[in-house]
N, C-alpha and C positions, 0 to 999 in steps of 0.2 A: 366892246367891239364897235368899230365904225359902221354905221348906214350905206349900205351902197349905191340908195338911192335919193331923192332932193335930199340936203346935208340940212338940217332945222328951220325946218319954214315954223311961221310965224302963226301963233293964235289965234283966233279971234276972240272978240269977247264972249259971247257964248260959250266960246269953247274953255275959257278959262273958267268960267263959273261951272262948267261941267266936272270939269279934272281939279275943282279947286282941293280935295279932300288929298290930293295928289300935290299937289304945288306944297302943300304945308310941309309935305317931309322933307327935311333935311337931306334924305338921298337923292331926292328927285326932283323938287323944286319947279320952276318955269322951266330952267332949260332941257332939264331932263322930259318934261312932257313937250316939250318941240322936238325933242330928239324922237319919240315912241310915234311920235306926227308924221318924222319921216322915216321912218324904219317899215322893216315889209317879216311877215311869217307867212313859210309855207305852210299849212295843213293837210299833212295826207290822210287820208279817209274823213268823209265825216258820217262817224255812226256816234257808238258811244266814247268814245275819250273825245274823238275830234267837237264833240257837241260843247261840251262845258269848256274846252279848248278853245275856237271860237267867239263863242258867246264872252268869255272875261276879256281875251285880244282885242275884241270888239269894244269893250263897255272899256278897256283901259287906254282906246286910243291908239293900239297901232296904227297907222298911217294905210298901211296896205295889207291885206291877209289874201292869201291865193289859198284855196279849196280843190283838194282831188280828189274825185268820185266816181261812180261808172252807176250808182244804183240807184235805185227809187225804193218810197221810202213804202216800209211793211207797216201790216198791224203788229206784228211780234218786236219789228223797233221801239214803240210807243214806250215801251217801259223800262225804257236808259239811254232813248238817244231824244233831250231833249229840247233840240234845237226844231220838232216837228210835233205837230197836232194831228189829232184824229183827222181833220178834213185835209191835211197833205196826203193821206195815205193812199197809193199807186201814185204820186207826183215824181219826179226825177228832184233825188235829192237834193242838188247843187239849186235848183230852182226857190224849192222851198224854205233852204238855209240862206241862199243870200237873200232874199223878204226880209226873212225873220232878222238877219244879223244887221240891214240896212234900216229897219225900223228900230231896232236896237240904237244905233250913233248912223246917222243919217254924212257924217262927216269922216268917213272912213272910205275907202275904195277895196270893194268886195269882189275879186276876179275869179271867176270858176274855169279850172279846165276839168273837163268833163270827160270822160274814160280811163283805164287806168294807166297808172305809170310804167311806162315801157324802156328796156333798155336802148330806144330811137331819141324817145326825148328827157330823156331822166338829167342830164346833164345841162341841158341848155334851159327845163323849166328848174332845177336845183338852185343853179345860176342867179339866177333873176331875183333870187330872194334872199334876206339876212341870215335868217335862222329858219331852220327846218324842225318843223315836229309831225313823228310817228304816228297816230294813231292809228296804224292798220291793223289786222286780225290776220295775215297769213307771212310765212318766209320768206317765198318770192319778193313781194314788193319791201321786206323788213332789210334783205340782205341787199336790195338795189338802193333802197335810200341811203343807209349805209356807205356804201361805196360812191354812190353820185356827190353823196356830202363830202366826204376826204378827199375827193378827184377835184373837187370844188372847192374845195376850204370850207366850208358852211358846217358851225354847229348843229350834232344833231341829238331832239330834245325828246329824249325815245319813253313809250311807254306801252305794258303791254297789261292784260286782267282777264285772270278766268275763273270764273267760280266765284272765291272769296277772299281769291289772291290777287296783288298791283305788284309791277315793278315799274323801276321809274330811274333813269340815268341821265345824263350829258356826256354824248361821244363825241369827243374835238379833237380831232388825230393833231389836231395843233399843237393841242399841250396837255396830252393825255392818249388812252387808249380809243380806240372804237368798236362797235359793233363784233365785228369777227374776233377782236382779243380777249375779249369772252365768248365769243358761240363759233368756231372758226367754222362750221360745216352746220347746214341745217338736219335735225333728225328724219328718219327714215318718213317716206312721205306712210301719212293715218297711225302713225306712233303716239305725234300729241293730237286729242281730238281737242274741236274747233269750239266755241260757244255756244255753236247751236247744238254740238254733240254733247258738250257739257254743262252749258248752262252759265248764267252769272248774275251775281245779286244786283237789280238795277243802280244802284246807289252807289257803287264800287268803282265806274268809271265815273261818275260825276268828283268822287274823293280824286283817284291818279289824275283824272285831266285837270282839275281843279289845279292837282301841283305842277302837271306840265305848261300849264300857263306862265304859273310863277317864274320856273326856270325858264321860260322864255325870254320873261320880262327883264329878270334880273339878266341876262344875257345884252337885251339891247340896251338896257340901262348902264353897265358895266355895276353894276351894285351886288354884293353879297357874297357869298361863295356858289358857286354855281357845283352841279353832284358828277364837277370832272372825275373820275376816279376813283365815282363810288356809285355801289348799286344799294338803291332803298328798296326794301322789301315788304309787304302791308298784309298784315293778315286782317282781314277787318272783322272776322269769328273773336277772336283773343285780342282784337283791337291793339296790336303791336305793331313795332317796326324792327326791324334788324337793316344794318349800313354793314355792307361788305365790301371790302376796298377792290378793286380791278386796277390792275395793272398793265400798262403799253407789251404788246408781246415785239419782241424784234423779228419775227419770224411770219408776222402777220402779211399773208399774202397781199394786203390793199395798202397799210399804213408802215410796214414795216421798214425792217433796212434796207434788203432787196424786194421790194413790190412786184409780184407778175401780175398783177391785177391791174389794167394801165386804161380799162373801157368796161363799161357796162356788159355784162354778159345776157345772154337768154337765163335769167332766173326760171322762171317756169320747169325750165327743162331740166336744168340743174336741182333744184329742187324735187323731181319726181311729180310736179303737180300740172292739172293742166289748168288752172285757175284758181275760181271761187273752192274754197275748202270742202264748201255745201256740196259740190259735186263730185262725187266716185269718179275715179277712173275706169268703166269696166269694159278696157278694150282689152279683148282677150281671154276672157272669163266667158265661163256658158249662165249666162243669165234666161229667167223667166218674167215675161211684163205680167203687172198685176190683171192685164185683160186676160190672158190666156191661163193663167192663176182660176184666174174667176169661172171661166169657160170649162177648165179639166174639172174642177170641184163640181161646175153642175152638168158635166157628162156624169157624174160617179167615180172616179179617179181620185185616189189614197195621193194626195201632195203630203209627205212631212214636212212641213213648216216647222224651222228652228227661229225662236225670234231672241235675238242675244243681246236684248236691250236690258234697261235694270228695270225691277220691278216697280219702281215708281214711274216708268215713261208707261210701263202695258198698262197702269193703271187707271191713265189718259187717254188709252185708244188702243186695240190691238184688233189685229184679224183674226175672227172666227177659227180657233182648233188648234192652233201656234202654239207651241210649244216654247215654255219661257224658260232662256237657258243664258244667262247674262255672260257679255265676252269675256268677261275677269272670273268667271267660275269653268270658264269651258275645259281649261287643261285640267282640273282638277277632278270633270264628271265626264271625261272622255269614256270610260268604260260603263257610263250608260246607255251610248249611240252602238249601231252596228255598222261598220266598217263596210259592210257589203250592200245596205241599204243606202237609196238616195234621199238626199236633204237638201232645202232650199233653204238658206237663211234669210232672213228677215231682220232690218233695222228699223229706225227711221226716215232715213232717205239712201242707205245704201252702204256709206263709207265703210261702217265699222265690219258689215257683212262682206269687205274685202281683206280685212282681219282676219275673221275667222275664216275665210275660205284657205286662204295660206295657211293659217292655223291646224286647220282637217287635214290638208293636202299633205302637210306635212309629216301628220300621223298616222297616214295610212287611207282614207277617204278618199275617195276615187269620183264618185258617184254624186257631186256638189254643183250645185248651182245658188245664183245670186238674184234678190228679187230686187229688179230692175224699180228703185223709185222706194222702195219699203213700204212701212205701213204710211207714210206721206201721200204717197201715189194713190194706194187704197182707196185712202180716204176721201183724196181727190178725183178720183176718175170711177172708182169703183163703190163704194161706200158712203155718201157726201153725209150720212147722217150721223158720222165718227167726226168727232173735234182733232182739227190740225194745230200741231202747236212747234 
């Protein structure tokens, strides 16, 4: 693919004994490294995929890498998103990464746009760049990148991981399928939980983004077979891979024969979400805050606490008396609750305990509420001497 920004500007010497391990290959050569000189990658997110993502675009000489972010960096980052140290932590992401990526190749131009991608400017920052890569964690911004790229023409260089699982594609409505032709509708919003609801082995996004790079690369290089029309699969427990082929749907509302999909929509809304994954929705639910929690417990006031975490999260931290009834066992020990009695659920920070209230409501449970914040909140405003994780 062509550059669509300066067309092969010129080395310098430094810069060639930099990339010389590069000039040696036969695919790549001199002019192929003038070419990566002027070529541009989008980055969205930089947590864990976008780290090691990044970090290689950087050390291999893209010309231009654009960064999009909205967060600052945690302690609970540290341990897969390695583009940030202990002394970033409360920093705003894009700060700390572009430091780090410009002491990395001090001969790169590191642009951050700073909050998240919206369907206002998804198209015009899409635009401005060669190739697009995914590293986000939710649907909303996965199904607008998506779309902004096919609206665009821009490869998009997608990757997702949870747990102990990678997926990893190239969607080029160019000359192949995209996005929606394998997932045409995102699932029921708190159906799939998030990483922080489920966890993932720090090491797992450094392996995917590791190979999202590559498919970058090889994309502005024109080198290689790029994974048009195939999805890689990683288990990194059984250390395998399985390639399933995806095929263009004709039917595809964005890339299809008749597209109605012709402008960026409200993801969010579409979606069911109102953002960050991390936040419940609980407009509409009879929730309790963990202060008024605290407060009924030391009038003398019987709260049952349901907590429908697994038992290895209450083994990290749980509130006093909770009752441990994990979401994936609840339809099965429904006839150990009473139907006419009230219960407050309890998560981690909320989500899953909008699960199970659906869950109750729908078997007969009347008498439900949601503890606003979970044992997270607890911990933090009521409890400070339970570890947050």
């Amino acid at each position: 693919m062509a550059p669509t920004g300066p067309q092969h500007p010129e080395l310098s010497r430094e810069e060639i004994l930099r990339y010389s391990r590069h000039l040696l290959l036969p695919e790549v050569t001199l002019e192929g490294q003038r070419r990566l000189k002027g070529s541009s990658v989008l980055v969205v997110g930089a947590g864990g995929l976008g780290s090691p993502l990044a970090l290689y675009l950087a050390a291999a000489g893209v010309g231009r890498i654009g960064l999009v972010d909205f967060d600052r960096v945690d302690l609970t980052n540290l341990q897969r998103q390695i583009l940030y140290s202990s002394d970033d932590v409360g920093r705003p992401k894009l700060e700390a990464a572009r430091e780090r990526l410009a002491a990395l190749n001090p001969d790169i131009e590191i642009v951050a746009h700073e909050g998240r991608l919206t369907s206002d400017d998804a198209l015009e920052l899409v635009g401005r760049y060669d190739v697009v890569a995914d590293g986000t964690d939710n649907f909303p911004t996965r199904y607008l990148v998506n779309d902004a790229c096919v609206l665009t023409g821009r490869p998009n260089v997608y990757a997702s991981i949870f747990r102990f699982d990678g997926q990893l594609s190239v969607f080029d409505a160019a000359r192949g399928p995209c996005y929606r032709c394998l997932f045409p509708e995102p699932p029921p919003p708190g159906l799939v939980p998030s990483c922080a609801d489920g966890g993932v082995l720090g090491v797992l996004p450094g392996v995917v983004g590791t190979l999202q790079a590559l498919e970058a690369l090889k994309l502005l290089l024109g080198i290689g077979s790029p994974l048009v029309g195939r999805l890689l699969l990683f288990d990194a427990l059984g250390l395998s891979w399985r390639e399933l082929a995806v095929e263009k749907d004709p039917g595809c509302p964005v890339c299809g024969e008749t597209p109605t999909i012709r402008a960026p929509i409200d993801y969010e809304a579409f979606c069911g979400l109102r953002g960050a994954e991390e936040t419940p929705d609980l407009a509409g639910l009879p929730t309790l805050s963990v202060e008024e929690l605290a407060r009924r417990r030391a009038a003398g006031e019987v709260v049952e606490l349901l907590d429908i975490r697994e038992p290895h999260e209450a083994a990290i931290a749980s509130i006093p008396g909770a009752r441990l009834m994990p979401l994936g066992e609840l339809p099965a020990r429904l006839h150990e609750l009473d139907s006419a009695r009230s219960y407050t659920l309890s998560c981690h920070k909320g989500t899953r305990s909008v699960q199970a209230y659906h869950l109750l409501r729908s078997a007969g449970f009347a008498k439900l509420r949601v503890l606003d914040g979970g044992v997270d909140a607890w911990a933090e405003r009521i409890d400070p001497s339970l570890p947050r994780y």
